[in-house]
N, CA, C and O atoms as a MOPAC input file, in Angstrom:
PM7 MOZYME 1SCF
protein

 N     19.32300 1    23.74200 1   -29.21000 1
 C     20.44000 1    24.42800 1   -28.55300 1
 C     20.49500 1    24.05900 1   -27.07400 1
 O     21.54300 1    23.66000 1   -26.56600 1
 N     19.06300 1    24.22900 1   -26.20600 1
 C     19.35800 1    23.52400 1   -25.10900 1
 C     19.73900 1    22.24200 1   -24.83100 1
 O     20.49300 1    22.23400 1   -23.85800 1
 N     19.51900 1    21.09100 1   -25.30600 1
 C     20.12500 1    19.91700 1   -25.75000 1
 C     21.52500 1    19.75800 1   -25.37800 1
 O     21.91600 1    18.78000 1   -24.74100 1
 N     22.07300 1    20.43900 1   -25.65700 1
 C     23.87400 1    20.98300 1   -25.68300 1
 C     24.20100 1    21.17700 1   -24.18700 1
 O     25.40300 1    21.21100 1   -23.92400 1
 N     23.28300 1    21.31700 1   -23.10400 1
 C     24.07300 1    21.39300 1   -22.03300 1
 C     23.85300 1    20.21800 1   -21.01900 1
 O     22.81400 1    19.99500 1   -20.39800 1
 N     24.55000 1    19.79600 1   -20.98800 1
 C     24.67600 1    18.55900 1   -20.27000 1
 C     24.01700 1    18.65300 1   -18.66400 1
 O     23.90800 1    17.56500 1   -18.09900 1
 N     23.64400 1    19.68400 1   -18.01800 1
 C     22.96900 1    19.79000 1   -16.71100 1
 C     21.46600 1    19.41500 1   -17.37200 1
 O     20.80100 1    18.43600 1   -17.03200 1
 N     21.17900 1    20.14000 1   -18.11700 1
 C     19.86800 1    19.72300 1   -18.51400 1
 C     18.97100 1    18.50500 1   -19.55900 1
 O     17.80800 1    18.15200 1   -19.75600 1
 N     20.15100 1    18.22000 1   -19.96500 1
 C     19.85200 1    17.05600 1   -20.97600 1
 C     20.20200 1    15.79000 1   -19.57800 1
 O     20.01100 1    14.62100 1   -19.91200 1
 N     20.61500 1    15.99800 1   -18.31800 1
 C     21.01900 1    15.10900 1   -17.44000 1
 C     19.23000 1    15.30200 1   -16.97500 1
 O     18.39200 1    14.46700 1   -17.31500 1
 N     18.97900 1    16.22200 1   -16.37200 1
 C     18.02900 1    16.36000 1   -15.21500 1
 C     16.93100 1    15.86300 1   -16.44200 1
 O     16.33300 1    14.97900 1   -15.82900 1
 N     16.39600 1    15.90000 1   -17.62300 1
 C     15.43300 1    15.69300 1   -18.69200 1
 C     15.72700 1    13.92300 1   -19.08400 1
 O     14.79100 1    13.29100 1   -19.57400 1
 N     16.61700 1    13.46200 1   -18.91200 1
 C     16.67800 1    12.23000 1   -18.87000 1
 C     16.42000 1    11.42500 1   -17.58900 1
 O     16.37400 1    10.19500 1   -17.61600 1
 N     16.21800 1    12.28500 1   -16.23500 1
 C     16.38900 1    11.82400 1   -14.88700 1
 C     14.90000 1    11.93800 1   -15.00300 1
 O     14.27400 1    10.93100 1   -14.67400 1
 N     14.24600 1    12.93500 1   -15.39300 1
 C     12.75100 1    13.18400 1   -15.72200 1
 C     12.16600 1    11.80900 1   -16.25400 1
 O     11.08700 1    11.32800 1   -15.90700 1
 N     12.95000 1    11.32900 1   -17.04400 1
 C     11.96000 1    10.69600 1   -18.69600 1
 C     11.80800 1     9.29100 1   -17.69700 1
 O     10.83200 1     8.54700 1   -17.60100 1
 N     13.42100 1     9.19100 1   -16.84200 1
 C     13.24400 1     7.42800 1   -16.10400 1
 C     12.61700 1     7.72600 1   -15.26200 1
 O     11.65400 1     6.96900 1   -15.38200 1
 N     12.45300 1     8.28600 1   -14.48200 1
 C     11.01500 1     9.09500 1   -13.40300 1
 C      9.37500 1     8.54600 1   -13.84600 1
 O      8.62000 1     7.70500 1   -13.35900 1
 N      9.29900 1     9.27700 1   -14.75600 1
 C      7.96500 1     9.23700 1   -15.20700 1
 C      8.08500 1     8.02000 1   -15.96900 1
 O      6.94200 1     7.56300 1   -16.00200 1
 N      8.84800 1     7.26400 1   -16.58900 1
 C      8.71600 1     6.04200 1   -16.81600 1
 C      8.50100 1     5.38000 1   -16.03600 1
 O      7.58700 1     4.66400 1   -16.44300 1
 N      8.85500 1     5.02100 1   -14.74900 1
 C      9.29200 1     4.03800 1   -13.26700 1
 C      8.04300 1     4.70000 1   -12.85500 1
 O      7.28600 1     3.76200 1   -12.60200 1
 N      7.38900 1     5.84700 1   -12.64200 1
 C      5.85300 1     5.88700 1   -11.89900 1
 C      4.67400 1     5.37200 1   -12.50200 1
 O      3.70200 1     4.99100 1   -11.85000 1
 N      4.79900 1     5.34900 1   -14.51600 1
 C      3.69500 1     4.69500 1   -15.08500 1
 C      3.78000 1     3.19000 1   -14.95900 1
 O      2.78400 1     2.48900 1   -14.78400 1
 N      5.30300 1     2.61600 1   -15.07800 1
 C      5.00300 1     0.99100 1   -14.70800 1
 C      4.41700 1     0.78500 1   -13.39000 1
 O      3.71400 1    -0.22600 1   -13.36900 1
 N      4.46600 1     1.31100 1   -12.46300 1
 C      4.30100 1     0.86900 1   -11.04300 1
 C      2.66400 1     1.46600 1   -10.71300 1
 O      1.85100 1     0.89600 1    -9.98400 1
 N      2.39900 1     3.01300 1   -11.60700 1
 C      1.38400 1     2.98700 1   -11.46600 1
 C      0.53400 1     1.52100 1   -12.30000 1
 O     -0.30800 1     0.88500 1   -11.66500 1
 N      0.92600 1     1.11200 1   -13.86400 1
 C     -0.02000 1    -0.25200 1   -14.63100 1
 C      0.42400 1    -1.28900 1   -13.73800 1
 O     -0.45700 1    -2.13700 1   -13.60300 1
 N      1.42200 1    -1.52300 1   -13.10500 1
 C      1.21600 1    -2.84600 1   -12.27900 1
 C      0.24800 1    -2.51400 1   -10.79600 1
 O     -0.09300 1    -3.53500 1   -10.19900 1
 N     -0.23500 1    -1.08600 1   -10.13700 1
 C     -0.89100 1    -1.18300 1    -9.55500 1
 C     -2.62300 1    -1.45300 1   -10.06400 1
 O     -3.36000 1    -2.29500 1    -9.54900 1
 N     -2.88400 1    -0.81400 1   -10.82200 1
 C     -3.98300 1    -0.88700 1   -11.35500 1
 C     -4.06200 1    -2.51200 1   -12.11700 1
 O     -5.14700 1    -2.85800 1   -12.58500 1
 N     -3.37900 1    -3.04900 1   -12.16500 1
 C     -3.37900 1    -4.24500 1   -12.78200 1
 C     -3.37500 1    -5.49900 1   -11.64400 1
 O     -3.83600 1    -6.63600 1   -11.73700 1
 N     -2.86900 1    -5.02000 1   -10.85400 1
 C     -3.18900 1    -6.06900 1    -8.90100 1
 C     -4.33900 1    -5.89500 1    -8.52600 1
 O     -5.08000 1    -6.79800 1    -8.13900 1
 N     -4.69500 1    -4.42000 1    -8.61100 1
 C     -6.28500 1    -4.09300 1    -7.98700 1
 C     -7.25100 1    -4.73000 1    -8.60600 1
 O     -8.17900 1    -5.09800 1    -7.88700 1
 N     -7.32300 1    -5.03000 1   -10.00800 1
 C     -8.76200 1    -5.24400 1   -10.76100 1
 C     -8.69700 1    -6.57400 1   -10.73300 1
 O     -7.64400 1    -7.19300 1   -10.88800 1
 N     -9.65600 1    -7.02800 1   -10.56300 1
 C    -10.51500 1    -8.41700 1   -10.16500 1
 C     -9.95200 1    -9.78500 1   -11.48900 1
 O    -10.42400 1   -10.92100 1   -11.44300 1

């Protein structure tokens, strides 16, 4: 049912590319650092 409102299915998709875009950048940091 929450699904259905478009403020929050906006801000939960703004979430998902968020935390997507911090784990690549976090594996490409950890992936520069190691030897």
């Amino acid at each position: 049912v929450w699904a259905s409102n478009p403020t929050l299915r906006d801000w939960l998709k703004e979430r998902a590319v968020l935390s997507s875009l911090d784990r690549l950048k976090w594996e490409n940091y950890s992936i520069n650092k190691s030897p």
